[in-house]
N, C-alpha and C positions, 0 to 999 in steps of 0.2 A: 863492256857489259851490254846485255840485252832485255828486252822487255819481253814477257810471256803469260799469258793467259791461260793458267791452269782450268783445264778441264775435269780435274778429279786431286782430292787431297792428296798433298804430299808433306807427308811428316818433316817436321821441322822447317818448313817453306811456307805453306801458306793452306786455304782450303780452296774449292772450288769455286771458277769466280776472280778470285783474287788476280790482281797484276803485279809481279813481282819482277825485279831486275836479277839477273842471275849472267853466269860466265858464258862465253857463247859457248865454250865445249861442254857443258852441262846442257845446254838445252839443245845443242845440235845433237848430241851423243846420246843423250838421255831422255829427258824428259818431251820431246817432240815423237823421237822413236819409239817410245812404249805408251806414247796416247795421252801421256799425264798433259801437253801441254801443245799451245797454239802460238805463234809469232804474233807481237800484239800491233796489228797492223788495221785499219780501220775496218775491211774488208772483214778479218778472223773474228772481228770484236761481236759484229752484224752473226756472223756465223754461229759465233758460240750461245749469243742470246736464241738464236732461232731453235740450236739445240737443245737449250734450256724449254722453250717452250715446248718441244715437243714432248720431250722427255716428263716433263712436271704434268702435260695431257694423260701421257702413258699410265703415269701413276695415279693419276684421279681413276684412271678408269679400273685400270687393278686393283682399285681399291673398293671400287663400285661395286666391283665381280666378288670380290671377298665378300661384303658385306650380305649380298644377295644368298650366295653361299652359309653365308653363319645365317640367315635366317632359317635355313632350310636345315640346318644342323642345330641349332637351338634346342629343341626339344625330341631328339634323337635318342633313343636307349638303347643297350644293346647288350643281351644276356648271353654268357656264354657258359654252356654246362661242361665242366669239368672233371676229372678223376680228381678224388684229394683225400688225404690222409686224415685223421681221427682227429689231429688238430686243426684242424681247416689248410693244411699245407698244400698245395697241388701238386698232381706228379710232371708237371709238364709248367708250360706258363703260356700269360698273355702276352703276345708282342702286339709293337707300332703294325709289322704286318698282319697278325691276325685282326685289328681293329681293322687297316683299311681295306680288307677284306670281305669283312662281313658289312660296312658302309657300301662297297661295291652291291652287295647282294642287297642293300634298300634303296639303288640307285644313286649313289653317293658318290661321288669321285673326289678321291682326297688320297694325295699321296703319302704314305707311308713316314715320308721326312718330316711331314706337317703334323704329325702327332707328338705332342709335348710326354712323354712318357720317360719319366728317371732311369726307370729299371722293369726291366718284365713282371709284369705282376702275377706272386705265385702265394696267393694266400685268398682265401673267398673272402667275398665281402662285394660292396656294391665302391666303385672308385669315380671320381669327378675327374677326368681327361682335357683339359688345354686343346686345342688344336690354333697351330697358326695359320692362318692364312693370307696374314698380311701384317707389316708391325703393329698394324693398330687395332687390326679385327682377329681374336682369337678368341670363338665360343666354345663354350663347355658342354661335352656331351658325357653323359654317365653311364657307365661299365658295370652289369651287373658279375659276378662271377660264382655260381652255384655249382653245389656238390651232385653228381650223377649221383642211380640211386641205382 
């Protein structure tokens, strides 16, 4: 048996961190080869804390970035006029791309992924939008959607 220092969870072994004993052909074969895991040797131990630190820097700062981002999307509106039928139905829809579209055109840069949207939205009305931008920062910007005349 050998000892190994997971770099990233591995279902039904352990999480990240952890020091687990495992077979050497598991860990020569598997779990070293695909990144899950470090030989736990005094040297790797220093390594993997070091990448711990970096990595947990990375994240405060993406996280920074988000947050400065949802400030600047907070109070964002964004109307869009539409063809729509006699019951408020649209003939067309809104998509995640038409939002990060017209955010482009208020100088917004927000990808298309990062719009929380269930389904195309095809009915007027004014809608509250999610956007994530980070697990923990997802501000709400509001969708107007109006009937062309």
């Amino acid at each position: 048996m050998v000892d190994v220092i997971l770099r990233a969870d591995v279902e039904n072994l352990g999480s990240a961190g952890d020091v687990v004993h495992v077979r050497p052909g598991y860990a020569r074969n598997y779990l070293i080869p695909q990144g899950l895991a470090l030989v736990a040797t005094e040297g790797s131990r220093r390594r993997f804390e070091e990448e711990r630190r970096q990595s947990s820097r990375t994240v405060e700062r993406q996280k920074v970035h988000a947050e400065d981002m949802a400030s600047e999307l907070e109070g964002v509106s964004l109307t869009f006029t539409m063809r729509a039928g006699e019951e408020g139905r649209l003939f067309g829809s809104v998509t995640n791309a038409d939002i990060s579209e017209a955010l482009e055109k208020e100088g917004l840069q927000v990808d298309r992924r990062d719009i929380v949207l269930e389904e195309p939205i095809k009915d007027l009305g004014v809608y509250r939008v999610p956007i994530r931008l980070h697990a923990e920062v997802e501000p709400v910007i509001r969708i107007w959607v109006v009937a062309q005349e």
